[in-house]
C-alpha positions in Angstrom: -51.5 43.3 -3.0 -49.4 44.9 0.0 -51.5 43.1 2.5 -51.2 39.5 0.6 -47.6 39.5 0.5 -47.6 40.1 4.4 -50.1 37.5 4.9 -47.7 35.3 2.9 -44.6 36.3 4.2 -46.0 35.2 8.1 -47.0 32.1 6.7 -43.7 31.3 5.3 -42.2 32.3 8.8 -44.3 29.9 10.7 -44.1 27.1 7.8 -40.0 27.6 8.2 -39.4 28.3 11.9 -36.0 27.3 12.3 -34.4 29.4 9.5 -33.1 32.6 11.1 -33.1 36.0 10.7 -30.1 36.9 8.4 -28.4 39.2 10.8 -28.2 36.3 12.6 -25.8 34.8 11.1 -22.0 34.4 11.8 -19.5 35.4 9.6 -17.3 33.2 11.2 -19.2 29.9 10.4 -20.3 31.6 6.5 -16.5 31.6 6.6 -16.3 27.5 7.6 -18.7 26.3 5.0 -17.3 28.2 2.2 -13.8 26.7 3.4 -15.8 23.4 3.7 -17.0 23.6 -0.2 -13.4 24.3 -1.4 -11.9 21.4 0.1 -14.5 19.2 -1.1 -14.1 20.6 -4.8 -10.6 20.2 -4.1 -10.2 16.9 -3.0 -13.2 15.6 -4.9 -10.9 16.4 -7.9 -7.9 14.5 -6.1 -10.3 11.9 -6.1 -11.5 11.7 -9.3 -7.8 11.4 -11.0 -6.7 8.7 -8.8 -9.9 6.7 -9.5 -9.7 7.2 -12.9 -5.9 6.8 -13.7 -5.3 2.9 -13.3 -1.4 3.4 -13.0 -1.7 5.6 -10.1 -1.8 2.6 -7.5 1.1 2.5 -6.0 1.1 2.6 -1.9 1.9 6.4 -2.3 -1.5 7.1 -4.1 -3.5 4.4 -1.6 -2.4 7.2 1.2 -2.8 10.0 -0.8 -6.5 8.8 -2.1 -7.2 8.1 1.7 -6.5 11.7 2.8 -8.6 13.2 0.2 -11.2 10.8 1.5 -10.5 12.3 4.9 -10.3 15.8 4.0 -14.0 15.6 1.7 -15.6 14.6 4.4 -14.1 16.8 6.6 -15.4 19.6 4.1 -18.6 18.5 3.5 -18.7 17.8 7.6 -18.1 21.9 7.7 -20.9 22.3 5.1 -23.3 20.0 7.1 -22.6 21.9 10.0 -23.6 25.0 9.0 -26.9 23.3 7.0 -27.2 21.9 10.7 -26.7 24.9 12.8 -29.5 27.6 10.6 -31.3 25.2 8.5 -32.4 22.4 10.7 -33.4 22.5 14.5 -30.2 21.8 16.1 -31.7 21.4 19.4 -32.4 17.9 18.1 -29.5 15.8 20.0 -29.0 13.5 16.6 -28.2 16.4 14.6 -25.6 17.9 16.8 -23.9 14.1 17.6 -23.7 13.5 13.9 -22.3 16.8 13.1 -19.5 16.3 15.2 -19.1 12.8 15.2 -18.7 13.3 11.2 -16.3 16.1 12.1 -14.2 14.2 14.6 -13.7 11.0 12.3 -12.7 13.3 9.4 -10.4 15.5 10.3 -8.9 12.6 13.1 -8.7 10.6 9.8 -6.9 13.6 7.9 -4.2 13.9 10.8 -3.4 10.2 10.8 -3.4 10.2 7.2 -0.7 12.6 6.9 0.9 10.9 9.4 0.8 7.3 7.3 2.1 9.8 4.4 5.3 10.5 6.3 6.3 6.8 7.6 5.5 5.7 3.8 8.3 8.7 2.8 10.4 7.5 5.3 10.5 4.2 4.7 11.2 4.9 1.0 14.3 6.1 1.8 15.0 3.5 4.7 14.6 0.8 2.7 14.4 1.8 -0.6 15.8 -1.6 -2.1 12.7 -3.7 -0.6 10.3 -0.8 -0.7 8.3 -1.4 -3.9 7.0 -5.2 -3.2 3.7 -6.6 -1.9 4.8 -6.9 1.6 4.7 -2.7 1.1 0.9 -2.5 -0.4 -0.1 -4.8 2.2 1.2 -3.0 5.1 -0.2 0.1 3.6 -4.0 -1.1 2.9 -3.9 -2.3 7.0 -2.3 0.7 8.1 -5.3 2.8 5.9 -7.9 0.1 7.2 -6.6 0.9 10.9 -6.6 4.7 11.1 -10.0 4.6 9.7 -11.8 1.9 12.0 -10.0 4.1 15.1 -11.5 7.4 13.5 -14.5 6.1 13.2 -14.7 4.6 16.0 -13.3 8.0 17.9 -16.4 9.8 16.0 -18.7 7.6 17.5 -17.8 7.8 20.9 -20.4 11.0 21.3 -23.2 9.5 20.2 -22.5 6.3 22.8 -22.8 8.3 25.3 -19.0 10.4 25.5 -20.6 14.1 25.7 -21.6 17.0 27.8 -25.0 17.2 27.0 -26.5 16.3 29.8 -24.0 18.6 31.9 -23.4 21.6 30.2 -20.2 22.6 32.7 -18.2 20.2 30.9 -18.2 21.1 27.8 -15.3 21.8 25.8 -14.9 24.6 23.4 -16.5 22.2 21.0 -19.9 21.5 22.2 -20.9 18.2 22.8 -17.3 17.0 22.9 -16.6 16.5 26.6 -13.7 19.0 27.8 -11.4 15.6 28.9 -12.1 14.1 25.6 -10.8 17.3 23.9 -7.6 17.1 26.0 -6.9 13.8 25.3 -7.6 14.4 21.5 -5.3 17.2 21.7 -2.5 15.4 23.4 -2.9 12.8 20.9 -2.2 15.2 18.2 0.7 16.6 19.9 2.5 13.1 20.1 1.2 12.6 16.2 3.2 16.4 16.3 5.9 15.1 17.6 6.5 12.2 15.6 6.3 13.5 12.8 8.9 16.0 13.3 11.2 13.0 14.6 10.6 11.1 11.0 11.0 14.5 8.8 14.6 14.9 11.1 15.6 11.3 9.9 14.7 12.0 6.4 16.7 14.6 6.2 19.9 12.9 7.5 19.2 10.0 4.7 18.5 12.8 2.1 22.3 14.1 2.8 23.4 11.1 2.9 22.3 9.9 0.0 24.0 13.6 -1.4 27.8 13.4 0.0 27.4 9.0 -1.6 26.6 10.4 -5.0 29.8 12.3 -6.0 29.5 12.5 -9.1 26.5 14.5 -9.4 27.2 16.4 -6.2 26.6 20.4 -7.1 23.1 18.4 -8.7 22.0 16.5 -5.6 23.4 19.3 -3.3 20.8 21.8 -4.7 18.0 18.7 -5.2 18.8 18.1 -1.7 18.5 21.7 0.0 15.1 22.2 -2.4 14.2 18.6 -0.7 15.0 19.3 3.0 13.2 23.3 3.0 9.9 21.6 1.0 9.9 19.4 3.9 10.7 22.0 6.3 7.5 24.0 5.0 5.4 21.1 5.1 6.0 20.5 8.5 5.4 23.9 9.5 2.4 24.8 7.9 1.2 21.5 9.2 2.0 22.9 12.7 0.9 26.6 11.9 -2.6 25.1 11.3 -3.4 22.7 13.7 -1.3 23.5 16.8 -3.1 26.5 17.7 -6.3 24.5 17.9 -4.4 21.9 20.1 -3.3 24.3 22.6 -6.6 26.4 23.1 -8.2 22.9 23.2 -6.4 22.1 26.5 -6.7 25.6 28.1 -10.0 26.3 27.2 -13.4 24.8 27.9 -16.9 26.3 26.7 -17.2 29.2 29.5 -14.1 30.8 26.8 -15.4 33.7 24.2 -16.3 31.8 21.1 -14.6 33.9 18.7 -11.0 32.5 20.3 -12.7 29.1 19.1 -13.5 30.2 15.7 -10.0 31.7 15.4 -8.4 28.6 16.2 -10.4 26.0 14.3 -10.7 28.1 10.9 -7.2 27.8 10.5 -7.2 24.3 11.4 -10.0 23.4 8.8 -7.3 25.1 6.2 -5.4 22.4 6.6 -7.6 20.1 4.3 -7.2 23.2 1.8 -3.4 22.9 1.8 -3.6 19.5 2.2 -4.3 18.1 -1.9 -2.0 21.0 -2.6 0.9 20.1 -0.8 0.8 16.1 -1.4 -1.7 15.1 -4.6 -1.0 18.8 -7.1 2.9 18.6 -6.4 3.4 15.3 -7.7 4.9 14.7 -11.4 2.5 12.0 -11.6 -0.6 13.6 -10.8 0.4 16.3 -12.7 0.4 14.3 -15.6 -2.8 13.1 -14.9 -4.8 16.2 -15.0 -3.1 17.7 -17.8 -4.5 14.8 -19.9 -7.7 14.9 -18.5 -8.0 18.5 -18.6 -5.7 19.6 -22.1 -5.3 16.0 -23.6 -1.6 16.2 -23.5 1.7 16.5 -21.5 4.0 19.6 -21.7 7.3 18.7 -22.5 9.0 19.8 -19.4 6.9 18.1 -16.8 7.3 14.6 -19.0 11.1 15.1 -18.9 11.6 16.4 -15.4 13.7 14.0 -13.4 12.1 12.8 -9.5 14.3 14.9 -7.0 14.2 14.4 -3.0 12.0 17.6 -3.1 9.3 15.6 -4.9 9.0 13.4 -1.4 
């Protein structure tokens, strides 16, 4: 019996050569797909509520549906990789290009989402009189159609011929992405960075604005107000926290770096798609409302009756 289940057990080795030896695994990427399946159970949920609830359609939920789009494929691009990387001969060029190619156009997708997420708060406020018409759902389905064609177009650029693997020195520290590419992606996010922290600063000053016009309710909106700007404050820092780490190794380093500094940077980055439905689909009223009926068949009475602050933005 002892000798049939070594037979066996060499036969399964040579019928399964590319799975490896267990110890061979990396924590590091065990760590990426399991933060790959929760933000795809995460933002599949997102998904499924604003698919299912026909009065969340507003331009709000078309940006907020299109970043949980983003950020599931961005997880199940993590979980692909590591399928990919022990599962599948990755020495096969298609393999690796779609890996990162998916990778690329999701989490570009994410970042530009968010983005499209802070000019729609914005220009709530800005022109909150004209806001809700169909000039506003139009601009936001060719604003969504536009950050997708360029992130799917920036995903493809590997596989038409923009990587390194035909010349291994210049590589960045995400192999096949070229190490110029990298830098320019990381730029890009910086100026995405940047602006964003421009449009949160002129939120704020409307936010008080609106506060010192409203004086009859002014202990009321001063609190609303604070609780508006420091919700803001956090979103734009744990925005930051995540992905500017990444950014900056990105431009420093190229593939000759340790690879641990590369899994350090990008794990927290790939968090950002965990924060993400958290942050801008579980905090809103609306949504809120929608999963409590899906999930209890009812409403609790303070979420019904809870008034839309400026921290709800």
């Amino acid at each position: 019996i002892n000798s049939s289940i070594f037979v066996n057990f060499h036969f399964l080795l040579f019928v399964f050569p590319s799975f490896p030896h267990p110890c061979e695994v990396s924590p590091w990427d065990i760590a990426l797909c399991v933060t790959g399946t929760l933000i795809s159970c995460e933002n599949a949920l997102v998904i499924a509520v604003l698919f299912y609830t026909p009065t969340l359609r507003a331009p709000m939920f078309i940006l907020i549906g299109s970043l949980a789009v983003a950020d599931l494929l961005a997880g199940l691009g993590l979980i692909l990789n590591f399928v990919f990387a022990y599962l599948v001969d990755s020495s096969v060029e298609f393999v690796t290009l779609l890996s990162v190619g998916l990778l690329i156009s999701a989490f570009s997708a994410s970042v530009l989402n968010i983005l499209a997420i802070t000019v729609d708060r914005y220009l709530s406020l800005y022109n909150a009189l004209t806001y809700h018409t169909e000039r506003t759902v139009t601009f936001t389905y060719v604003m969504v159609v536009f950050i997708w064609v360029s992130c799917l177009t920036l995903g493809l650029l590997p596989a038409l011929g923009w990587n390194c693997l035909k010349d291994e020195s210049t590589c960045s520290i995400c192999r096949p992405v070229t190490k110029n590419n990298a830098v320019a992606l990381a730029v890009t996010f910086l100026l995405v960075f940047a602006l964003m922290m421009q449009l949160y600063l002129q939120i704020c000053k409307i936010a008080f604005r609106h506060a010192q016009q409203i004086a009859v309710q002014h202990q009321f909106v001063a609190i609303s107000t604070t609780k508006g700007v420091s919700t803001l404050s956090a979103i734009l820092c744990a925005f930051g926290a995540c992905w500017l780490p990444f950014a900056m190794y990105s431009i420093v380093a190229d593939s000759s770096y340790p690879v641990i500094y590369t899994y350090a940077t990008v794990l927290p980055a790939t968090c950002c798609s965990v924060i993400n439905p958290i942050i801008y689909a579980f905090r809103n009223p609306d949504i809120q409302k929608s999963l409590w009926m899906a999930c209890c068949g009812c409403v609790p009475s303070n979420l019904s009756l809870r008034p839309r602050t400026s921290s709800d933005v």
